[in-house]
N, C-alpha and C positions, 0 to 999 in steps of 0.2 A: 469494575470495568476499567479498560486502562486501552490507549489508544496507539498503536505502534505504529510508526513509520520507517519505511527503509527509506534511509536519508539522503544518502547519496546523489542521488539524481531528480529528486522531489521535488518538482515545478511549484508544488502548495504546503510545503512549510508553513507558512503564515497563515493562511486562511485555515488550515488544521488548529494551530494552534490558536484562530479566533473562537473557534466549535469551542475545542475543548477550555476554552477562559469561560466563554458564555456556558457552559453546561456543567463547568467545576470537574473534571475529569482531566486525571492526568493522562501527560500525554508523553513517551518515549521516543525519541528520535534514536535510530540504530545506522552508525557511519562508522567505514575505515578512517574517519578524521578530517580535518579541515572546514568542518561547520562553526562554525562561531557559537558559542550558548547562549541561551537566552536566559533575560533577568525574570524571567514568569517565574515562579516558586513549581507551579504544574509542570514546568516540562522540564526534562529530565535527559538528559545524554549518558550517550552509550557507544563509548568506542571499542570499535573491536579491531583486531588486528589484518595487517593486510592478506587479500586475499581471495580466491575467487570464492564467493558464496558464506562467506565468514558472516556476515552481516546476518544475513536469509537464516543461516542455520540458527543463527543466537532468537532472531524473531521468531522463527518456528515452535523453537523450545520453550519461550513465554509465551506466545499466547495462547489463549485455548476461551470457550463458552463465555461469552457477554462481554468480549473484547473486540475492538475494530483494528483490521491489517489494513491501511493503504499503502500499496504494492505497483509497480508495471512487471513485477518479475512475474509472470504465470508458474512455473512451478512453485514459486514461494508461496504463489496465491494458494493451490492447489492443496500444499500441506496445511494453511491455516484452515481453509475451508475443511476438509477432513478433520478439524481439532474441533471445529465447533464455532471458530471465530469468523465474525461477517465482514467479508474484506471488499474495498473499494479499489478502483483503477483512478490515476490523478485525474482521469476526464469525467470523473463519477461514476463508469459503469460498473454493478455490482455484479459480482463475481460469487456466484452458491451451488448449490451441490446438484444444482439442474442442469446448470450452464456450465459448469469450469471443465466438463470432461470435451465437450468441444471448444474451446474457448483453449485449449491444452492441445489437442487435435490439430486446428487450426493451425498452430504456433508452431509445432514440429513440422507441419507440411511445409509453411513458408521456410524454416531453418533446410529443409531437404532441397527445396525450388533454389535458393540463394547457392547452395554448394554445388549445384551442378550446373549451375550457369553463372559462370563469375562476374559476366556481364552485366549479371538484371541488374536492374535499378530499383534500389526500394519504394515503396509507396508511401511511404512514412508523412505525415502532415502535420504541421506544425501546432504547438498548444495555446489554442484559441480564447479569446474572451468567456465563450459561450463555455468550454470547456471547465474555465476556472468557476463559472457561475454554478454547472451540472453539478461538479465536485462540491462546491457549497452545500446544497441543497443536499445532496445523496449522503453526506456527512452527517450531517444533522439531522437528517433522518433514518441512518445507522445507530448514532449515539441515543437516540432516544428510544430504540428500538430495542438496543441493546440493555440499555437503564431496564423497560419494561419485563424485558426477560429475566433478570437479573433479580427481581423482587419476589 
């Protein structure tokens, strides 16, 4: 089990990389660069070159069954969930093969609303206390979830 992040834009770097110290499970950060490394022996960088989607593609292609993706990308989501892998959004919300075909839906209708009104104003809300908490929680009970499968 190995724990992947698209790093980039990752509001919870740290509290990931708290999961995976406490539960001994490496953990891979995937960035076009300019993340700082860490001195944990578990977590592991991975730079990829510049790019749109360079990052996504390289996470897609590692993960697969008893691995956690935390992702905001939805179609990144979309391809892990289809491999097998249980992926989380940074506000905790889990993302599986029940939910991600509307959760994907969704996401292209708002990208269609945005382009034909160049006006709108996004609804976008800022990442909350509660949020970093949700992710806590949903993390750790991903990893352990995944540990379980995995035996």
């Amino acid at each position: 089990m190995t724990i992947y992040i698209d790093a980039d834009a990752c509001p919870v770097k740290d509290e990931a990389e708290r999961v995976a110290t406490r539960h001994r499970v490496p953990l891979i950060l995937v960035s076009n660069g300019g993340l700082r490394p860490s001195a944990n022996p578990l977590v592991q960088m991975v730079y990829v070159e510049q790019g749109p989607d360079v990052a996504d593609r390289w996470i897609a292609d590692h993960a697969g069954p008893g691995d956690v993706v935390v992702t905001a990308d939805i179609p990144l989501a979309a391809a892990c969930v289809a491999k097998g892998a249980r992926v989380l959004k940074p506000d905790g919300e889990t993302l599986t093969a029940a939910n991600i075909g509307n959760v994907l839906a969704t996401r292209d209708l708002m990208a269609d609303l945005r382009a034909a009104d160049p006006f709108r104003q996004g609804s976008g809300r800022g990442f909350t206390r509660a949020d970093r908490s949700r992710f806590l929680s949903a993390l750790d009970t991903a990893v352990v979830a995944a540990a379980r499968d995995t035996r």
